[in-house]
N, CA, C and O atoms as a GROMACS GRO file, in nm:
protein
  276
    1UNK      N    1  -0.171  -0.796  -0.432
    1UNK     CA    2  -0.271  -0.698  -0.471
    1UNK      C    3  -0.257  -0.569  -0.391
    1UNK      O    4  -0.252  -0.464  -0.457
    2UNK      N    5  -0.250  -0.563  -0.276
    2UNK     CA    6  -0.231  -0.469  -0.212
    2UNK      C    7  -0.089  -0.409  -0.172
    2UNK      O    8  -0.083  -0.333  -0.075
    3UNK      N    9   0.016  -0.439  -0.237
    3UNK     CA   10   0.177  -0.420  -0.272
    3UNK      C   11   0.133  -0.298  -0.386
    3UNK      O   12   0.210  -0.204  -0.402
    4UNK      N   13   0.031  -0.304  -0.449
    4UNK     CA   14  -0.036  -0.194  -0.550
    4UNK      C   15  -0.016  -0.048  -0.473
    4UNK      O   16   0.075   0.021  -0.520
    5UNK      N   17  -0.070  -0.008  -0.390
    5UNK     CA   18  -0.169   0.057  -0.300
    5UNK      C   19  -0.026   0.121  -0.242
    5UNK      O   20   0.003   0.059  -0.139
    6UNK      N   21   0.075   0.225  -0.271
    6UNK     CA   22   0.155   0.258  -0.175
    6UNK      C   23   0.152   0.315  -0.042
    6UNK      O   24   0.237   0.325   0.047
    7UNK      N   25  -0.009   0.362  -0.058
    7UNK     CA   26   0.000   0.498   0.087
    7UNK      C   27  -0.102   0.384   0.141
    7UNK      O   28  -0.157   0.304   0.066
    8UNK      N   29  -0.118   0.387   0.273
    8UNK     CA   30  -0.165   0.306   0.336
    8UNK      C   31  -0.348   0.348   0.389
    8UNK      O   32  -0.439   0.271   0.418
    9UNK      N   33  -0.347   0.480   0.385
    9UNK     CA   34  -0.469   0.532   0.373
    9UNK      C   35  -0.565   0.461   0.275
    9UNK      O   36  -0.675   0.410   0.294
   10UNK      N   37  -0.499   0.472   0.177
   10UNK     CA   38  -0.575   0.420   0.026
   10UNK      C   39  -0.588   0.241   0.042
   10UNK      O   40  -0.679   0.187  -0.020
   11UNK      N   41  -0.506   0.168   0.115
   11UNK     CA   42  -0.525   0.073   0.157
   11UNK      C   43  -0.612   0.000   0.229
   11UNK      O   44  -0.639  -0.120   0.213
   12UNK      N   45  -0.673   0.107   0.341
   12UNK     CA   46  -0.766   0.075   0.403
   12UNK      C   47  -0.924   0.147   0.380
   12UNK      O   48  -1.028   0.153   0.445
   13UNK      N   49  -0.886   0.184   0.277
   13UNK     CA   50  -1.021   0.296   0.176
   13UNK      C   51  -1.058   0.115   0.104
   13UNK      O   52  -1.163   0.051   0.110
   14UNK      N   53  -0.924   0.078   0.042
   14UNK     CA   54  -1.006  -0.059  -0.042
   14UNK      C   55  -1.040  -0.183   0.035
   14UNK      O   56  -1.087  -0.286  -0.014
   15UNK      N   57  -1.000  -0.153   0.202
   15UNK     CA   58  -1.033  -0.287   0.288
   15UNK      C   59  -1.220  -0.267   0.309
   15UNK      O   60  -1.318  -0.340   0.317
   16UNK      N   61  -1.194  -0.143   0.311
   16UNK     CA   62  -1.330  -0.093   0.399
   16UNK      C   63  -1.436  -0.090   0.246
   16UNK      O   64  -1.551  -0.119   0.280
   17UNK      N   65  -1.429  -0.069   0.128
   17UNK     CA   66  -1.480  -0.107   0.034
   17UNK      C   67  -1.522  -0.248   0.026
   17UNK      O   68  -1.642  -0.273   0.011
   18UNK      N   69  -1.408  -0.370   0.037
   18UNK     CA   70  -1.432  -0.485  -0.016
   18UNK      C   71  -1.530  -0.518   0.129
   18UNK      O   72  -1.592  -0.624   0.118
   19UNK      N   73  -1.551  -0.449   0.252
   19UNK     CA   74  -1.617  -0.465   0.342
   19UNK      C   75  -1.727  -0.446   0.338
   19UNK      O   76  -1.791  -0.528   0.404
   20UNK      N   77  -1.798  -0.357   0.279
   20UNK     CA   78  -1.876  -0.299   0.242
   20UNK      C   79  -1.988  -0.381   0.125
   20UNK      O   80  -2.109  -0.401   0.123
   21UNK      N   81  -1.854  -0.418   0.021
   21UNK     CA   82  -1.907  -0.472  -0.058
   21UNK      C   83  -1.956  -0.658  -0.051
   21UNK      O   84  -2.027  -0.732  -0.119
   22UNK      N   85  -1.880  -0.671   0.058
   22UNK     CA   86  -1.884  -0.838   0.104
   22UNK      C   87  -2.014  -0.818   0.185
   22UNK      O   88  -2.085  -0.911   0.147
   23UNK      N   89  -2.092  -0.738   0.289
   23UNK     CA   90  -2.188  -0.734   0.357
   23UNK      C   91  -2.312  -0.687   0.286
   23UNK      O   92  -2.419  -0.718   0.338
   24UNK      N   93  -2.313  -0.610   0.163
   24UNK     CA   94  -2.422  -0.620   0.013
   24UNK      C   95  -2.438  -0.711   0.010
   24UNK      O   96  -2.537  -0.754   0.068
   25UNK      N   97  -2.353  -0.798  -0.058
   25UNK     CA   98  -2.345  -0.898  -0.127
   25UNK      C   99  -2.437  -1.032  -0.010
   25UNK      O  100  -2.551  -1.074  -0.030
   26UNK      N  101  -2.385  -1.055   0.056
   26UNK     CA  102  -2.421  -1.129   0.197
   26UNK      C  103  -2.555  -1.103   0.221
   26UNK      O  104  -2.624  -1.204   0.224
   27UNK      N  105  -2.625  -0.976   0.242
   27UNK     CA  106  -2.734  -0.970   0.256
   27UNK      C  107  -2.837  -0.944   0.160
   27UNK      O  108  -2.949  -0.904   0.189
   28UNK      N  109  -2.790  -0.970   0.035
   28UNK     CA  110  -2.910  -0.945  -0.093
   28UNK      C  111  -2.793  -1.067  -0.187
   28UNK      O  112  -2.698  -1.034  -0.257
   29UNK      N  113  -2.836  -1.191  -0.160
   29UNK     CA  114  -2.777  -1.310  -0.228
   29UNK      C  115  -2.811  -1.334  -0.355
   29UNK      O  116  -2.768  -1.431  -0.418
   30UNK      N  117  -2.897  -1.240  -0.405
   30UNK     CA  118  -2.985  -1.241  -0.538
   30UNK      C  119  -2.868  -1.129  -0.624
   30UNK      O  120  -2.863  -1.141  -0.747
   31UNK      N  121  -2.800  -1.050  -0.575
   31UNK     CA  122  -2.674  -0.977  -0.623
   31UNK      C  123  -2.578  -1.085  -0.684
   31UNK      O  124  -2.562  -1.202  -0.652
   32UNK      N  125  -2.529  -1.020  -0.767
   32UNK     CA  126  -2.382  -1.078  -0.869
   32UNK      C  127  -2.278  -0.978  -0.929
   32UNK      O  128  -2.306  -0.869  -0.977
   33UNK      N  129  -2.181  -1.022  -0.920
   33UNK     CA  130  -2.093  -0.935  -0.998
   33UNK      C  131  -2.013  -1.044  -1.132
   33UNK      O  132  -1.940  -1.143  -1.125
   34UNK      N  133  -2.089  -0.944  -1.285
   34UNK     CA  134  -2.073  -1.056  -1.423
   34UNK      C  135  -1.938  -0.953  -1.471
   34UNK      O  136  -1.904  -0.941  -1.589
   35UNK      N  137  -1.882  -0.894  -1.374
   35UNK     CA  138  -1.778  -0.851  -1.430
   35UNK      C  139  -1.682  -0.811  -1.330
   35UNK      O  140  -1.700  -0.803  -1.209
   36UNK      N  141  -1.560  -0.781  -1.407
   36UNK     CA  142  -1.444  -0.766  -1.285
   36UNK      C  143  -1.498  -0.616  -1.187
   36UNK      O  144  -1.603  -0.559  -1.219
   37UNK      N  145  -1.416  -0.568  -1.075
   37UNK     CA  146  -1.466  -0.449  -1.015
   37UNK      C  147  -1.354  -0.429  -0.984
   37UNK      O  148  -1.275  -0.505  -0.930
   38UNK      N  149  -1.330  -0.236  -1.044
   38UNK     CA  150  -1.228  -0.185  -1.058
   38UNK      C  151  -1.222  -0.114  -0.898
   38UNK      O  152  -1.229   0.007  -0.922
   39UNK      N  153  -1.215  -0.126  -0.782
   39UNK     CA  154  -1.197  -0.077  -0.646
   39UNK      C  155  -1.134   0.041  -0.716
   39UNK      O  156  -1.225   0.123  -0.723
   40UNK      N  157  -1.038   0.087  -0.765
   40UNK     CA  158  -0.960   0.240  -0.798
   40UNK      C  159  -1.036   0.300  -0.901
   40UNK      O  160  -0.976   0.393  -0.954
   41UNK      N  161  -1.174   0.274  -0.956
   41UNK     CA  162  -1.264   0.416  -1.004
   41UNK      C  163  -1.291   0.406  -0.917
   41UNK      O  164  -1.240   0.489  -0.841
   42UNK      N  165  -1.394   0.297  -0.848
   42UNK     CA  166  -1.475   0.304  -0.733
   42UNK      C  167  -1.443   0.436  -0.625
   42UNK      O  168  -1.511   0.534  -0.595
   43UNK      N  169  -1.315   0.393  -0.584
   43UNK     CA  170  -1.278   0.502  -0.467
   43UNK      C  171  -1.250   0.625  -0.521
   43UNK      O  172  -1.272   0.729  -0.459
   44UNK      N  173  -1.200   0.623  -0.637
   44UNK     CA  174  -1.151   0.744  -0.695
   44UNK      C  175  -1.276   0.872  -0.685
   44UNK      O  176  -1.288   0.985  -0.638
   45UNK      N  177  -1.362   0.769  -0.767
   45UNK     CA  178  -1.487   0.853  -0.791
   45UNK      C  179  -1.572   0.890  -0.662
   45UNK      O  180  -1.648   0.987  -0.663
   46UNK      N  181  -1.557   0.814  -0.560
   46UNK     CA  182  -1.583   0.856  -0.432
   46UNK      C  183  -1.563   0.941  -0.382
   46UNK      O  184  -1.649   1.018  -0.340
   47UNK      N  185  -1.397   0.958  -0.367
   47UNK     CA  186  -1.339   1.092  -0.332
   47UNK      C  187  -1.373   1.192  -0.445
   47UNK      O  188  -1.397   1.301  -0.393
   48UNK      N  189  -1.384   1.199  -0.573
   48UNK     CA  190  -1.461   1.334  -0.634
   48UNK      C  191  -1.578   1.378  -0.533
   48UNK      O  192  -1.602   1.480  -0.469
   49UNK      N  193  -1.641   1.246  -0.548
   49UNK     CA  194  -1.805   1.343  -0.536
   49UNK      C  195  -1.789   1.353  -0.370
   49UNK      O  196  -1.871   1.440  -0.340
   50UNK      N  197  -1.733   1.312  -0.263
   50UNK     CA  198  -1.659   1.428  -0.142
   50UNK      C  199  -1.630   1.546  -0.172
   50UNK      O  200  -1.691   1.643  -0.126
   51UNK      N  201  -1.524   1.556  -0.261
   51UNK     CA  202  -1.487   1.718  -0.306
   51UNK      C  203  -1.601   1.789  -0.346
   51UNK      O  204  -1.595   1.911  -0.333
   52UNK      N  205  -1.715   1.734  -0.399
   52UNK     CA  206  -1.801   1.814  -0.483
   52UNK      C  207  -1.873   1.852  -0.351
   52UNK      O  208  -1.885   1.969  -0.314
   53UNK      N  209  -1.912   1.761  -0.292
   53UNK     CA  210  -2.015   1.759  -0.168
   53UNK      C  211  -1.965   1.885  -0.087
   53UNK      O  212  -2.032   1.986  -0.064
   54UNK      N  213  -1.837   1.861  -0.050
   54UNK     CA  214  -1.754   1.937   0.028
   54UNK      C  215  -1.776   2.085  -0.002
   54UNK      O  216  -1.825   2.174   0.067
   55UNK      N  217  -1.729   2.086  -0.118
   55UNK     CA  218  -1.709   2.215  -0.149
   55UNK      C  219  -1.889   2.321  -0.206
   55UNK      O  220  -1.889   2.442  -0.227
   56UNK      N  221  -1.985   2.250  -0.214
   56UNK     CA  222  -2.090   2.273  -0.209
   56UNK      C  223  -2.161   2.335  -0.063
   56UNK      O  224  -2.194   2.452  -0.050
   57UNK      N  225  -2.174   2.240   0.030
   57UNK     CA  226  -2.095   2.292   0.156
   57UNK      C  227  -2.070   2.387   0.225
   57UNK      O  228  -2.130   2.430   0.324
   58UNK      N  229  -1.961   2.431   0.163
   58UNK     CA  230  -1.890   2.538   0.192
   58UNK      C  231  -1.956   2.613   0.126
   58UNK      O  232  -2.043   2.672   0.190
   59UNK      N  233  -1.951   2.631   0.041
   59UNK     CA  234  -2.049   2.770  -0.051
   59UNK      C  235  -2.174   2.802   0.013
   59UNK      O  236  -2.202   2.913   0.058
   60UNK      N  237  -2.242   2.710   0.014
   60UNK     CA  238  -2.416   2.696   0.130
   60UNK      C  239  -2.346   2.764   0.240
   60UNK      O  240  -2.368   2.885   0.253
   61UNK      N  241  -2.241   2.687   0.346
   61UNK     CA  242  -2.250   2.799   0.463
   61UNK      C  243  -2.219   2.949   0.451
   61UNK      O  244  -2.260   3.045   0.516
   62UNK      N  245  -2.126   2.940   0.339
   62UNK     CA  246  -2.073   3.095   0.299
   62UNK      C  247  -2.182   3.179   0.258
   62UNK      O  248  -2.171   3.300   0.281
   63UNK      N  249  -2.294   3.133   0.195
   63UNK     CA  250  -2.410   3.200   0.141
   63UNK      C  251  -2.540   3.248   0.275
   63UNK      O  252  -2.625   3.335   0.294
   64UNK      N  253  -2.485   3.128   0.343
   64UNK     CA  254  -2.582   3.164   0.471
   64UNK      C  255  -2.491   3.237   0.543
   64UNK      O  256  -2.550   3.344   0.524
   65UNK      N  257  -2.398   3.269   0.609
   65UNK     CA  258  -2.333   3.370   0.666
   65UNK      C  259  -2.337   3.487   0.596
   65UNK      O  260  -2.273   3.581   0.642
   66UNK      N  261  -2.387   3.499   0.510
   66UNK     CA  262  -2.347   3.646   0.403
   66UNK      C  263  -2.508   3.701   0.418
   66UNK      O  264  -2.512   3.824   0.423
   67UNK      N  265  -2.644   3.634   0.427
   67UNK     CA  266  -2.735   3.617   0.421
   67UNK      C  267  -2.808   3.689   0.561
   67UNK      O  268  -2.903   3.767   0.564
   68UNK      N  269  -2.724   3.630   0.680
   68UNK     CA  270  -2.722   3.675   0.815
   68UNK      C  271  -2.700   3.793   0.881
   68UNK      O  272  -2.744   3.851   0.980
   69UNK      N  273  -2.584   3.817   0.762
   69UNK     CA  274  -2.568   3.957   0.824
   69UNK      C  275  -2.640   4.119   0.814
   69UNK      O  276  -2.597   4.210   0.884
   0.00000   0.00000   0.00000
């Protein structure tokens, strides 16, 4: 499964997921998963909404420095 995963970054993006997702799971036992879980939207879509965050961000501080002066 993880022979998938060439860069090793992205490797430990899906360790730290299934980590994540094993300590949910563990502490709300009333949780289920009735279907497979795709870890590569999961992270994918993660890293979007970083970029979005990110770059939002940036615009806010750019708006407040422009604001300041």
């Amino acid at each position: 499964m993880f022979n998938d995963f060439e860069e090793c970054e992205y490797k430990q993006l899906v360790v730290e997921l299934f980590c994540v997702m094993a300590a949910i799971l563990k502490r709300n036992p009333e949780l289920e998963f009735t279907e497979n879980v795709d870890s590569t939207a999961i992270i994918d879509d993660a890293i979007r909404m970083f970029k979005v965050v990110r770059t939002l961000n940036t615009c806010i501080s750019a708006l407040e420095s422009q604001l300041s002066i």
